[in-house]
C-alpha positions in Angstrom: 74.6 128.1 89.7 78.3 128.3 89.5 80.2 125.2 88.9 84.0 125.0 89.8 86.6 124.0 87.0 87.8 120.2 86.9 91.4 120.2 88.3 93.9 120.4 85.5 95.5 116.6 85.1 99.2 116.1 86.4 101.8 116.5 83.8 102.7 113.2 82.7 106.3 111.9 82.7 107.2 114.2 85.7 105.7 112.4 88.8 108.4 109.8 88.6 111.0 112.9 89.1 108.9 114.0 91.5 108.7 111.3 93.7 112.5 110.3 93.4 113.5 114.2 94.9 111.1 114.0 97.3 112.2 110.6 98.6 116.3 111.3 98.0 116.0 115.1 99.9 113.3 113.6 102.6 116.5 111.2 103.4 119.4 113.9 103.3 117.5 116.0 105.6 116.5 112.9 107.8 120.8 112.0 107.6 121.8 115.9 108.0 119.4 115.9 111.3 120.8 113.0 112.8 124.5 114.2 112.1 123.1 118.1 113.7 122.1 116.3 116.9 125.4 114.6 117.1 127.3 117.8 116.4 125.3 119.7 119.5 125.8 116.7 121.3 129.7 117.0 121.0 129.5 120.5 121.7 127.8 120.3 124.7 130.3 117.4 125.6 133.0 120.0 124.9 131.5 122.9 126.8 130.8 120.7 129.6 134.6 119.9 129.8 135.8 123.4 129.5 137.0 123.6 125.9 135.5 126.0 123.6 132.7 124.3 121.0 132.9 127.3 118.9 135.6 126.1 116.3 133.6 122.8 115.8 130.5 124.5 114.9 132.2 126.6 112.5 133.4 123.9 110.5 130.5 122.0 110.8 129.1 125.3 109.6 131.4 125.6 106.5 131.3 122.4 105.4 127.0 122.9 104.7 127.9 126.2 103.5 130.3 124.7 100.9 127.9 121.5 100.1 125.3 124.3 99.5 127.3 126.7 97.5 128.1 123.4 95.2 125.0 122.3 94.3 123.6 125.8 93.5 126.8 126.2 91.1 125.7 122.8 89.5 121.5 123.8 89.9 122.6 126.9 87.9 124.7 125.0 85.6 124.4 125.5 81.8 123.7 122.0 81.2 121.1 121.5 84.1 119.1 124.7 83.0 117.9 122.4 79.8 116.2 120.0 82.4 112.6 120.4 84.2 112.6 121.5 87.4 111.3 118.1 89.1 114.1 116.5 87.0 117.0 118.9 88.2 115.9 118.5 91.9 116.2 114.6 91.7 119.5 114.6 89.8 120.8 117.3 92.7 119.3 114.9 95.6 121.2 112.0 94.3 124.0 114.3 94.3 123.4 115.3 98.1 122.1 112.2 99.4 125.6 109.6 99.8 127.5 111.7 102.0 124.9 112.8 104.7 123.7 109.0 104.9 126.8 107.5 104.9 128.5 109.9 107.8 125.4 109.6 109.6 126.1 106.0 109.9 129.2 106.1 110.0 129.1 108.8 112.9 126.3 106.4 114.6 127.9 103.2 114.5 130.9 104.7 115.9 128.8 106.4 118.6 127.5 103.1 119.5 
């Protein structure tokens, strides 16, 4: 008869990071959707009124390339590469999470 092996316990300590990244990325991406439907929404706006949408995604564009290309400089940083993993991905969510939220309600309240 072959048994299976008990499932090795969580690490302790490391849930609480675990949980805090989850909940700060699941609400950037949540605020970076919202503010992605409002961008194609102006764009189609624009295209329907004859200018071109193509600079406006662009920048929209660049500005996520840039937020990226800042928190993998500070992911990669030598100070960060002392902390666990869990740990450096909630300290880098509560680095990404103000600015989405607050221009996706910003941008919403305006809208409405």
């Amino acid at each position: 008869m072959r048994t299976t092996p008990a499932p090795a316990p969580a690490p302790r300590g490391k849930t609480l990071y675990v949980v805090l990244a989850a909940v700060l990325w699941a609400v950037t991406v949540l605020s970076l959707s919202s503010l992605a439907v409002l961008v194609m929404i102006l764009s189609v706006w624009a295209a329907s009124v004859g200018e071109s949408p193509v600079p406006f995604l662009l920048r929209a564009a660049l500005a996520l390339v840039v937020a990226g290309g800042a928190l993998a400089a500070v992911y990669f940083a030598p100070g960060m590469r002392r902390l666990s993993r869990s740990a450096r991905l909630a300290l880098l969510g509560a680095l990404a999470c103000p600015v989405p939220v607050t221009a996706a309600v910003w941008a919403w309240a305006a809208a409405s």
